[in-house]
BALOBA-1460 file (C-alpha; in Angstrom, 3 decimals):
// residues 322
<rec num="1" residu="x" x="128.963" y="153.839" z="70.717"/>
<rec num="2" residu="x" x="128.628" y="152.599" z="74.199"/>
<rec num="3" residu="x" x="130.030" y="149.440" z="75.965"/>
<rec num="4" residu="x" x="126.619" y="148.058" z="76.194"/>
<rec num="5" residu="x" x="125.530" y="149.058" z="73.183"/>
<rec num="6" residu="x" x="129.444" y="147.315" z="71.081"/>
<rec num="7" residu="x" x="128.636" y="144.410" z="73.151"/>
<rec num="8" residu="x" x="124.945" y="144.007" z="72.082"/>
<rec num="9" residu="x" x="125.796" y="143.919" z="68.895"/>
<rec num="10" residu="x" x="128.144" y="141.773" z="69.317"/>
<rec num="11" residu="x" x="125.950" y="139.382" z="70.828"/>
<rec num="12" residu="x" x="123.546" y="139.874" z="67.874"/>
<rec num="13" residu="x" x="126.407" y="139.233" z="65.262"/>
<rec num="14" residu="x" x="126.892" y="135.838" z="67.386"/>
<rec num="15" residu="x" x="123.747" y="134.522" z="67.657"/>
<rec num="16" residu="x" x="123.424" y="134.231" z="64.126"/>
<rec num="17" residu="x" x="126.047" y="132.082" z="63.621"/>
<rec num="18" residu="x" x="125.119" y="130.150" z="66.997"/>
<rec num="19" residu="x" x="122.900" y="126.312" z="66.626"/>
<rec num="20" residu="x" x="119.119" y="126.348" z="67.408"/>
<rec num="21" residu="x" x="119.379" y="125.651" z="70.894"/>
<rec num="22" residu="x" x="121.708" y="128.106" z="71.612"/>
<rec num="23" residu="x" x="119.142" y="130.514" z="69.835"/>
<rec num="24" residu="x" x="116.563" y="129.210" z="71.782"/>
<rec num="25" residu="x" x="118.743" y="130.056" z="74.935"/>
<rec num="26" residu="x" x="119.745" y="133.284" z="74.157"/>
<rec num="27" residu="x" x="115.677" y="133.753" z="73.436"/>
<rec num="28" residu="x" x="114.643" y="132.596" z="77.000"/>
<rec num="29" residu="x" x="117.542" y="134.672" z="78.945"/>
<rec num="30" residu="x" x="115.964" y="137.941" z="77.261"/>
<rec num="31" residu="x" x="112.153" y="136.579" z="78.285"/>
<rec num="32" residu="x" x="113.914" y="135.884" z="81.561"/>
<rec num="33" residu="x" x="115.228" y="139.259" z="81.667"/>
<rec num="34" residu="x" x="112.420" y="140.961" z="80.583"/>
<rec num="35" residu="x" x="113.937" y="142.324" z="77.347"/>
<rec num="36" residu="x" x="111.345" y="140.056" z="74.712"/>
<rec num="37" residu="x" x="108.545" y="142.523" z="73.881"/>
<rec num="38" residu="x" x="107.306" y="140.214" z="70.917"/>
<rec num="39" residu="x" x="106.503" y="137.008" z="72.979"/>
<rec num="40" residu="x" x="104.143" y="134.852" z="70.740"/>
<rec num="41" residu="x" x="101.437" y="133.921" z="73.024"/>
<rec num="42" residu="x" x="99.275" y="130.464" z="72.877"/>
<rec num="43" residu="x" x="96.152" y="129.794" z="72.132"/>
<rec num="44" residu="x" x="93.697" y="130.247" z="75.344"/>
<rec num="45" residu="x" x="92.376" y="126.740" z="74.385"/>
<rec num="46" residu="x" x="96.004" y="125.231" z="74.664"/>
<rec num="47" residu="x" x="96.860" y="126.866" z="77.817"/>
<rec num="48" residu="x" x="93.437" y="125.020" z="79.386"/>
<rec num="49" residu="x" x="94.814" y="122.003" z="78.183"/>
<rec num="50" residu="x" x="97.833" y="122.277" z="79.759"/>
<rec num="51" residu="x" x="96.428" y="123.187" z="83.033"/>
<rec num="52" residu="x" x="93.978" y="120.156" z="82.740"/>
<rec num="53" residu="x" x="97.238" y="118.159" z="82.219"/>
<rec num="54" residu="x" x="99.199" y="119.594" z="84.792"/>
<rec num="55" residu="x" x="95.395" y="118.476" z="87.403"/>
<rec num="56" residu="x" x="95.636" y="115.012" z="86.201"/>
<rec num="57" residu="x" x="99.128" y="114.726" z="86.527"/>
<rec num="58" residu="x" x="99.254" y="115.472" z="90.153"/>
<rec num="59" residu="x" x="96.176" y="113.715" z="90.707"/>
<rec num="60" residu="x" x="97.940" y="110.889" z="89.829"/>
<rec num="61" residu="x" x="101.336" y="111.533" z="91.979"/>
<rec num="62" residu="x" x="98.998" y="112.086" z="95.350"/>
<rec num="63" residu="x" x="96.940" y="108.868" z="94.778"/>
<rec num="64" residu="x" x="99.741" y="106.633" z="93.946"/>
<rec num="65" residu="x" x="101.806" y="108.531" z="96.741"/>
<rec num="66" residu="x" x="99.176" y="107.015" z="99.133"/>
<rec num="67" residu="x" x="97.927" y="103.758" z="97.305"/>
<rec num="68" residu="x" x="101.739" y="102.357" z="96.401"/>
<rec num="69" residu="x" x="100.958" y="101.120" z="99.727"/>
<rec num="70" residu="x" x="99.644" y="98.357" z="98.588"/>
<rec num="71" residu="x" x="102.629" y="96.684" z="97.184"/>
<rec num="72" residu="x" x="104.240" y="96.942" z="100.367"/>
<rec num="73" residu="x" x="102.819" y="93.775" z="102.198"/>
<rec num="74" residu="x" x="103.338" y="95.125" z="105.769"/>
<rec num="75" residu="x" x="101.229" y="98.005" z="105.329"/>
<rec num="76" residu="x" x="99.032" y="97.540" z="108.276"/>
<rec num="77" residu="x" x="101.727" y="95.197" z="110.343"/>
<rec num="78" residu="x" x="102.156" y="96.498" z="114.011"/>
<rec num="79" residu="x" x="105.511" y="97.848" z="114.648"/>
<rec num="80" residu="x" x="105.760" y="96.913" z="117.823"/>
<rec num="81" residu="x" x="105.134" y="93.190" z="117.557"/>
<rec num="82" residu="x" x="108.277" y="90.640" z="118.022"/>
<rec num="83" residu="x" x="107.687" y="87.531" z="115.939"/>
<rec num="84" residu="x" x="109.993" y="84.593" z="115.946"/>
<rec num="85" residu="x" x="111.013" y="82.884" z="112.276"/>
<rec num="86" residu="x" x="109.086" y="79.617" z="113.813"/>
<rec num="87" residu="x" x="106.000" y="82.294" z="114.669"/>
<rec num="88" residu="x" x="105.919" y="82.459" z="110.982"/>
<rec num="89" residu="x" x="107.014" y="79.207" z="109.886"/>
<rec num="90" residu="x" x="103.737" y="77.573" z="109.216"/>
<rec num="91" residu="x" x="100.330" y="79.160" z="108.519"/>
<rec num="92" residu="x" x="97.648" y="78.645" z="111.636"/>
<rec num="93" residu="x" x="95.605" y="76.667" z="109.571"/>
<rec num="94" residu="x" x="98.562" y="73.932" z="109.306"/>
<rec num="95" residu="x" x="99.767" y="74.552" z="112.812"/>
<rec num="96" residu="x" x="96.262" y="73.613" z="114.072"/>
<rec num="97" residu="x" x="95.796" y="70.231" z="112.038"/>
<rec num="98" residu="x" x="98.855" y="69.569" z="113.662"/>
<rec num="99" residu="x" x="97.629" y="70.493" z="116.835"/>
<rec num="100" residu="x" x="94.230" y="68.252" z="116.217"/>
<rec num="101" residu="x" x="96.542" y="65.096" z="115.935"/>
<rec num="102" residu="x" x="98.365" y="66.305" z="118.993"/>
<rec num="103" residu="x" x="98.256" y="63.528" z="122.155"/>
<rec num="104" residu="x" x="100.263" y="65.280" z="124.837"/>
<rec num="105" residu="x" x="101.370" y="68.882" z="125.791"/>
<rec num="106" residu="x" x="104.811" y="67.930" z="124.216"/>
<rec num="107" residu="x" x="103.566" y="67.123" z="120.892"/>
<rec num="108" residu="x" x="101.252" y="70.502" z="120.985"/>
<rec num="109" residu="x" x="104.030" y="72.363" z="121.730"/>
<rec num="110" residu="x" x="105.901" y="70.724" z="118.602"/>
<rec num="111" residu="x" x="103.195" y="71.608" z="116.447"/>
<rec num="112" residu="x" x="103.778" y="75.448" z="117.526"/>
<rec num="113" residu="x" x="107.073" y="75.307" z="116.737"/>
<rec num="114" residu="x" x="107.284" y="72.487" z="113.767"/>
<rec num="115" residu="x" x="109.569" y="73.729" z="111.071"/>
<rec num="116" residu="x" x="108.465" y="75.511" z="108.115"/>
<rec num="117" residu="x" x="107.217" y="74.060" z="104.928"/>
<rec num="118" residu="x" x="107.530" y="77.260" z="102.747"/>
<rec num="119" residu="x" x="108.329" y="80.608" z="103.039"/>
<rec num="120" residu="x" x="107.530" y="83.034" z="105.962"/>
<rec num="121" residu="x" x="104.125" y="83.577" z="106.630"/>
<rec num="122" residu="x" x="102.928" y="87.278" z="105.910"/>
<rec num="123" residu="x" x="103.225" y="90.418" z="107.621"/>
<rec num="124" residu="x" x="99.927" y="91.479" z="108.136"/>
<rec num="125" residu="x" x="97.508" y="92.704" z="111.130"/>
<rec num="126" residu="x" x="95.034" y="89.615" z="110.051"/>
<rec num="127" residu="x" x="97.542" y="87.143" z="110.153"/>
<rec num="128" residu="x" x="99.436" y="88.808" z="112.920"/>
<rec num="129" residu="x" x="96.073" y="88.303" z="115.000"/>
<rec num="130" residu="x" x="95.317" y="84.712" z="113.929"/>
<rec num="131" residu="x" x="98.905" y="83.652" z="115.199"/>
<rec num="132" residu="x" x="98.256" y="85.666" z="118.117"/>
<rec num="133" residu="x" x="94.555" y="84.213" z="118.934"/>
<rec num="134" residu="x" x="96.348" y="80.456" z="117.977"/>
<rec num="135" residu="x" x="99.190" y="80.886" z="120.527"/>
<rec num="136" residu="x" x="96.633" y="82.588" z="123.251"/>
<rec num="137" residu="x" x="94.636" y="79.282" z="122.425"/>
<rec num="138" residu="x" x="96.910" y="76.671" z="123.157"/>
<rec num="139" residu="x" x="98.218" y="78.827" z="126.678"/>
<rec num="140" residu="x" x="94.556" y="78.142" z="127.605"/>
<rec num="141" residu="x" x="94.025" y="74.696" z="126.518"/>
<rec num="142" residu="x" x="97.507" y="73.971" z="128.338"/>
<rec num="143" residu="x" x="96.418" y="75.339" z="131.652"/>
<rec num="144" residu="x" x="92.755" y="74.208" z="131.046"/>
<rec num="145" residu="x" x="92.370" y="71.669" z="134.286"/>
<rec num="146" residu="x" x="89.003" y="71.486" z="134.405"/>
<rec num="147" residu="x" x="86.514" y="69.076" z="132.086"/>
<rec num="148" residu="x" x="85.911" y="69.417" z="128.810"/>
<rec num="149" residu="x" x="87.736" y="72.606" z="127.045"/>
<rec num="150" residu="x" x="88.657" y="75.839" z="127.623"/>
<rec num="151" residu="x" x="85.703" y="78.183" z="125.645"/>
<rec num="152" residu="x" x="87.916" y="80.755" z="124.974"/>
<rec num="153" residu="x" x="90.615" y="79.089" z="124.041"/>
<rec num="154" residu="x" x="87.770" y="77.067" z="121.620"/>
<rec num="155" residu="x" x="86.868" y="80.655" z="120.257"/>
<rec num="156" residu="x" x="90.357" y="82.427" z="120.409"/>
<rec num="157" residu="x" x="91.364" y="79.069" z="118.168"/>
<rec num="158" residu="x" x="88.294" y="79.794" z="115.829"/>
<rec num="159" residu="x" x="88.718" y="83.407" z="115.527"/>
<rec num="160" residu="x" x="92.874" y="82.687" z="114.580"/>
<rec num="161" residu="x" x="91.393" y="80.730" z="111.437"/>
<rec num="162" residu="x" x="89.033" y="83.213" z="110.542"/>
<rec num="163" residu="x" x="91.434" y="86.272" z="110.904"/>
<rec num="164" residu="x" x="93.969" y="84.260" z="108.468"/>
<rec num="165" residu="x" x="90.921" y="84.135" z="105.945"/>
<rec num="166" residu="x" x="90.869" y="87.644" z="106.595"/>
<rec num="167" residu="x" x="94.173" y="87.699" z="105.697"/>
<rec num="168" residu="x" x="94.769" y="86.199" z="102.887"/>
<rec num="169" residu="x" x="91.417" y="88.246" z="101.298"/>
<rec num="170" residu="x" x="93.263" y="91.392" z="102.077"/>
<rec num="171" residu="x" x="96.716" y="89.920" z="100.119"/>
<rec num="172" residu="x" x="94.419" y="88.851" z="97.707"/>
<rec num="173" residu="x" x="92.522" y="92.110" z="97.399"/>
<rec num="174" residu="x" x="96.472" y="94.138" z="97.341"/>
<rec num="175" residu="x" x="97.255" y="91.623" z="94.000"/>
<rec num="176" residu="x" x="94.187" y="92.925" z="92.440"/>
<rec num="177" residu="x" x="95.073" y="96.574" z="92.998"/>
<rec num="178" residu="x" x="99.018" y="96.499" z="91.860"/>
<rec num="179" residu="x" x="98.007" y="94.695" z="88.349"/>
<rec num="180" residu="x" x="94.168" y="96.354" z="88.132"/>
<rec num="181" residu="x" x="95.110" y="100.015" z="89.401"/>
<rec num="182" residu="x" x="98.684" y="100.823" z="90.215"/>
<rec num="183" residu="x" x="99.849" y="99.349" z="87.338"/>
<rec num="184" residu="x" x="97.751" y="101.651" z="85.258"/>
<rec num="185" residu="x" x="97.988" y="104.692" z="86.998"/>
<rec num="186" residu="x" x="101.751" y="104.243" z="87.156"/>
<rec num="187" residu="x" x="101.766" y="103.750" z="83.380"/>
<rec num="188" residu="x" x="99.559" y="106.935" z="82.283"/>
<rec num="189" residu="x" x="101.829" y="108.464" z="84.830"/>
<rec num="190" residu="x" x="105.016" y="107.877" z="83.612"/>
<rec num="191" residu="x" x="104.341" y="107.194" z="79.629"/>
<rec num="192" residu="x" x="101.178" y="108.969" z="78.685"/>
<rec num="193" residu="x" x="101.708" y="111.732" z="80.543"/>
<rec num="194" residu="x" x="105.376" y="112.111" z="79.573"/>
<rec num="195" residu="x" x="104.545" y="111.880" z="76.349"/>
<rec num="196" residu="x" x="101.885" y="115.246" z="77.047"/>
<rec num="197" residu="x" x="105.473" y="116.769" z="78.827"/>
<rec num="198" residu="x" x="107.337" y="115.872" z="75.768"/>
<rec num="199" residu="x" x="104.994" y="117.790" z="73.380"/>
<rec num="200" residu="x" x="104.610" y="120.156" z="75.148"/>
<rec num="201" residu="x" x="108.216" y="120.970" z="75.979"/>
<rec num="202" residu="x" x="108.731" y="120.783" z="71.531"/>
<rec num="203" residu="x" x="105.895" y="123.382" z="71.660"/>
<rec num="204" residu="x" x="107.987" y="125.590" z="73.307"/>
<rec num="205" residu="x" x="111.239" y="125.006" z="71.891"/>
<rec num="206" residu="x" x="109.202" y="125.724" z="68.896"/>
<rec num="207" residu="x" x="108.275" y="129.112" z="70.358"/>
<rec num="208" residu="x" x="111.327" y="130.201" z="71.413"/>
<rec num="209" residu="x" x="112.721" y="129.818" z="67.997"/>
<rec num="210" residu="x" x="109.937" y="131.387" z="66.020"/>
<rec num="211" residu="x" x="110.710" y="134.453" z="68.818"/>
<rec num="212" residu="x" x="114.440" y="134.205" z="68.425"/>
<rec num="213" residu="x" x="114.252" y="133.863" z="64.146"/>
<rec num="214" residu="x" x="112.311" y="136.938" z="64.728"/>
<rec num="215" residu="x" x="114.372" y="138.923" z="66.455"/>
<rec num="216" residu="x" x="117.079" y="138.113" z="64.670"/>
<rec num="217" residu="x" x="115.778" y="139.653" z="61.433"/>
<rec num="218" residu="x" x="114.634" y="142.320" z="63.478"/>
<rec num="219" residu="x" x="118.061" y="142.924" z="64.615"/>
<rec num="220" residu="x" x="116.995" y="142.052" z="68.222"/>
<rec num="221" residu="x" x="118.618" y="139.449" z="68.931"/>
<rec num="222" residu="x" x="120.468" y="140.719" z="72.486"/>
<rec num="223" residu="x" x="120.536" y="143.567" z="74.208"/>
<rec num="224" residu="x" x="122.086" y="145.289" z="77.382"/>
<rec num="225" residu="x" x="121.468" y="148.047" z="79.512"/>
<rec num="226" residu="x" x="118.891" y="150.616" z="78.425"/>
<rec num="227" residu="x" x="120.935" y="151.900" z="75.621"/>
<rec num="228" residu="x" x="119.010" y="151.740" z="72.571"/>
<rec num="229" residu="x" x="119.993" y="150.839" z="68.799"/>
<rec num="230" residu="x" x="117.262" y="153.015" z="67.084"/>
<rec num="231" residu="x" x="117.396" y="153.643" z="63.479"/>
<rec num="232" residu="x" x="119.691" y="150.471" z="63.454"/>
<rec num="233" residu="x" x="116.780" y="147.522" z="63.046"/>
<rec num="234" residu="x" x="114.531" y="147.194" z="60.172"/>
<rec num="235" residu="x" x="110.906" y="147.752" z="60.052"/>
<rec num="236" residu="x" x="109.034" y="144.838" z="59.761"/>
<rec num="237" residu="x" x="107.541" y="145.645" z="55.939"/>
<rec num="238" residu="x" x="111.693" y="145.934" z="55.185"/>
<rec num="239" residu="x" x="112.605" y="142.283" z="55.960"/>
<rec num="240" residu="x" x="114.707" y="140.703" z="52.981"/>
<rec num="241" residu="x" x="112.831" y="137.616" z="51.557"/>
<rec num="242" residu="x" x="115.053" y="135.077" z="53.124"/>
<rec num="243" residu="x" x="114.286" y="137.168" z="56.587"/>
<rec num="244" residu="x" x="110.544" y="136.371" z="55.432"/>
<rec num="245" residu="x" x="111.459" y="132.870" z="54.839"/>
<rec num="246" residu="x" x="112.536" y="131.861" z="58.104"/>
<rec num="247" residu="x" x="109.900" y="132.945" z="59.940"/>
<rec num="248" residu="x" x="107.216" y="131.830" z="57.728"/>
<rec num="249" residu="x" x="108.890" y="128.598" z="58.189"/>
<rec num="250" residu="x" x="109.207" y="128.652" z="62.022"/>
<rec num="251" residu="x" x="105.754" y="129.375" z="62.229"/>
<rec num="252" residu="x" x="105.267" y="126.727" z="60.602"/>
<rec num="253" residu="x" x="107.008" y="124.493" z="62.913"/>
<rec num="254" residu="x" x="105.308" y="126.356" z="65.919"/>
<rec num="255" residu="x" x="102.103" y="125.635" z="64.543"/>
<rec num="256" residu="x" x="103.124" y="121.884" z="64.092"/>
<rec num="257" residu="x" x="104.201" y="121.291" z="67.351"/>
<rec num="258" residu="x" x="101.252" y="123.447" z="69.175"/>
<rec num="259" residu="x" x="98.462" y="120.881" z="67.089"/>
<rec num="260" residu="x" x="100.505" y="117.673" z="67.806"/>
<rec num="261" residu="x" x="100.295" y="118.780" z="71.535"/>
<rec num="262" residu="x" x="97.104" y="119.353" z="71.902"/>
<rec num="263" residu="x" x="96.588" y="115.956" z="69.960"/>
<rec num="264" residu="x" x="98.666" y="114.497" z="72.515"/>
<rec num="265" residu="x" x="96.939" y="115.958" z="75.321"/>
<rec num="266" residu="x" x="93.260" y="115.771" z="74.733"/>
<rec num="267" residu="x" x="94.057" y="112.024" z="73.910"/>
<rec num="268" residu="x" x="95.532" y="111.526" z="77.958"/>
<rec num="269" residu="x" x="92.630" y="113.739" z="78.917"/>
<rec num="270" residu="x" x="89.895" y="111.872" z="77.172"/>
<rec num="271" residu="x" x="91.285" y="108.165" z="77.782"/>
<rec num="272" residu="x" x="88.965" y="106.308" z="80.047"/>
<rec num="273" residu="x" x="91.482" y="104.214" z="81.475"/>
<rec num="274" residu="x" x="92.251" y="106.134" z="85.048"/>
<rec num="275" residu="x" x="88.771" y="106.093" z="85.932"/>
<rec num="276" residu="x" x="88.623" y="102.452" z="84.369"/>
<rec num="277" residu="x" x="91.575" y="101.858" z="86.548"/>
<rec num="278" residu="x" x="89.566" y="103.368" z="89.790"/>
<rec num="279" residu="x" x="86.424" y="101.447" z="89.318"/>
<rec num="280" residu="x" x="88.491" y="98.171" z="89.528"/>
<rec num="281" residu="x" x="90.528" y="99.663" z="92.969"/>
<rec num="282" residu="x" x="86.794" y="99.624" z="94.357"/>
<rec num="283" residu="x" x="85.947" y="96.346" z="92.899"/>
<rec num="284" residu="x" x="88.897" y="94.911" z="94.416"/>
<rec num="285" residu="x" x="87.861" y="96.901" z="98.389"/>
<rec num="286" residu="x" x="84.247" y="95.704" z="97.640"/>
<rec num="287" residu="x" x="85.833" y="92.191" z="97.606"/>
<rec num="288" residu="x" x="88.379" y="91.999" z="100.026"/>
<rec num="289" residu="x" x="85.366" y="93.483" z="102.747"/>
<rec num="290" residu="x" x="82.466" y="91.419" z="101.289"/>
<rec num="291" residu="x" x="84.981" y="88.263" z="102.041"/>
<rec num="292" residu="x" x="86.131" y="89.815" z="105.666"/>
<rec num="293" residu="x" x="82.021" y="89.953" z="106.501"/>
<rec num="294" residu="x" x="81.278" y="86.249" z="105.653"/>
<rec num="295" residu="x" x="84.390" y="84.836" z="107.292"/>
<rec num="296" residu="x" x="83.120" y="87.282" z="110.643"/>
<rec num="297" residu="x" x="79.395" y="86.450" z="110.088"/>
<rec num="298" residu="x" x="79.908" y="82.789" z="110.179"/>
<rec num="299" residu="x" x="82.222" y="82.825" z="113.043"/>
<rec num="300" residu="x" x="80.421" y="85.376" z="115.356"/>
<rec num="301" residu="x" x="77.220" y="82.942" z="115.823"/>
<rec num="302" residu="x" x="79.841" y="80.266" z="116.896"/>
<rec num="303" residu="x" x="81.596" y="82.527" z="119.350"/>
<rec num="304" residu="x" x="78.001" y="84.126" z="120.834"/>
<rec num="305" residu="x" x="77.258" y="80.355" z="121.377"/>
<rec num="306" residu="x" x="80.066" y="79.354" z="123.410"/>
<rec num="307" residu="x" x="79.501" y="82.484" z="125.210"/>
<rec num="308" residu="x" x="75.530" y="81.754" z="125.898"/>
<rec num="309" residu="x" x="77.339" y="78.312" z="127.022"/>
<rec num="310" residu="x" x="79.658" y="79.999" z="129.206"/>
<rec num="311" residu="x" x="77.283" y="82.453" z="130.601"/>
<rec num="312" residu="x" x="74.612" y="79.600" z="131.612"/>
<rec num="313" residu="x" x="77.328" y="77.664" z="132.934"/>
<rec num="314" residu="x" x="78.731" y="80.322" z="135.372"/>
<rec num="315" residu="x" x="75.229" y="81.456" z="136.345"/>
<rec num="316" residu="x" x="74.539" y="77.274" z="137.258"/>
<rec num="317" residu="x" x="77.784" y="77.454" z="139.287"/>
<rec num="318" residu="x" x="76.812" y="80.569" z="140.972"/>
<rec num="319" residu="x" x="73.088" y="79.109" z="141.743"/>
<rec num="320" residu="x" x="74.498" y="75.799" z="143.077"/>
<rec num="321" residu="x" x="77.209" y="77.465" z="145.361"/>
<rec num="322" residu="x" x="74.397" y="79.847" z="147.023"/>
């Protein structure tokens, strides 16, 4: 008897004294190695529902790898902009009440600057504009020496109310997608779909010990090399009762496993709630850009009137100077 051959059986003596997982181990090193020549295959149905599975699944880790965004309030906040804590100490809409009780540069320059009443003001590219438009406002107005006021610093003050509107759709809009979509997605994600993982994984610890309980009472537990044990493993007509036994009841088990499985995944599969999920992700876009159209509609006319204003004004100048 050769090394290979002393040591094989060794290893088969071994591994039936050895726990289930260490059967199922030794079964998946042979698969591994190419030695399993009795692999019990799944059902072509279950393998389509894993693959389905496996779609959804990474459906779900690209479109919350993008849309997690949304819990992020900065999302869309410029990099490159240098706000001050008393920039975003008060919203623009308090800032310009303050400013509409103002008497005198001084006190306009105190409402800029007043201290805050709450916490910071957001991080967003809406309000980031409105406290832009309010601060490019008031440089105006301050330098404004002629009479009445400035009509772009009129509409650059209009357009920094409107843009914090804007805003506060869009933060309202992000609320509506953590608690409406990402929390959803995030739950099938990490629960349902785990739970598909988890059944599926018991499937094939199931399989691996129906292969390795048959190989055992085939006498096949391990082998090495190419050297062969002929004559030395019983056919399968010869197996002892108790041989019969333990496979019929790791069958059993595999068979188990494989229909809980495919319980478990036809049930994430057919579950409406993703696409229940999606429809209110639109919902809450629909909003957040029906809201950003009226705030723009009603200001625009405003802002095309000061303009027409402006415009007759300059062309009156122009007429009265030639």
């Amino acid at each position: 008897m050769d090394f290979a051959t002393s040591l094989g059986k060794g290893i088969s003596n071994f591994g039936s004294q050895i726990t289930p997982f260490a059967s199922r181990t030794f079964q998946y090193t042979k698969e591994q190695l190419g030695q399993s020549e009795d692999k019990t295959q799944l059902p072509p149905d279950y393998i389509d529902l894993e693959k389905r599975v496996d779609a959804l699944k990474q459906a779900h880790q690209k479109m919350l790898a993008v849309t997690s965004q949304y819990s992020n309030e900065a999302y869309d906040y410029p990099p490159n902009i240098k706000e001050t804590f008393q920039d975003l100490g008060r919203t623009v809409s308090e800032k310009v009440n303050l400013l509409s009780s103002a008497t005198s540069p001084a006190e306009a320059q105190a409402a800029l600057v007043a201290p805050p009443t709450a916490k910071p003001q957001p991080k967003t590219f809406s309000h980031a504009v409105a406290r832009a438009s309010l601060s490019s406002s008031q440089l105006l107005h301050q330098r404004h020496t002629g009479a009445g006021e400035d009509p772009l610093a009129t509409a650059l003050e209009k357009f920094a109310l409107a843009s914090e509107r804007v805003g506060e759709a869009r933060l309202a809009q992000d609320a509506q997608v953590q608690s409406r979509f990402l929390a959803g997605w995030n739950t099938t994600l990490n629960t349902n779909l785990t739970f598909a993982t988890r059944a599926r994984k018991n499937v094939e610890n199931s399989r691996l010990s129906l292969d390795a309980v048959k190989a055992h009472a085939k006498g096949t537990t391990f082998k090495l090399g190419t050297g062969s044990n002929a004559g030395e493993h019983p056919d399968e007509h010869e197996l002892s009762p108790e041989a019969q036994e333990e496979i019929e009841k790791a069958e059993d088990e595999f068979v188990t496993q494989t229909e809980e499985a495919v319980g478990v995944m036809k049930n994430v599969l057919d579950t409406p709630e993703p696409l229940r999920n999606l429809a209110e992700l639109i919902a809450a876009q629909i909003e957040y850009h029906k809201k950003a159209y009226e705030v723009l509609s009603e200001l625009a006319p405003v802002v095309e009137g000061l303009q027409t204003e402006q415009e007759a004004t300059y062309r009156k100048s122009r007429e009265e100077a030639s």
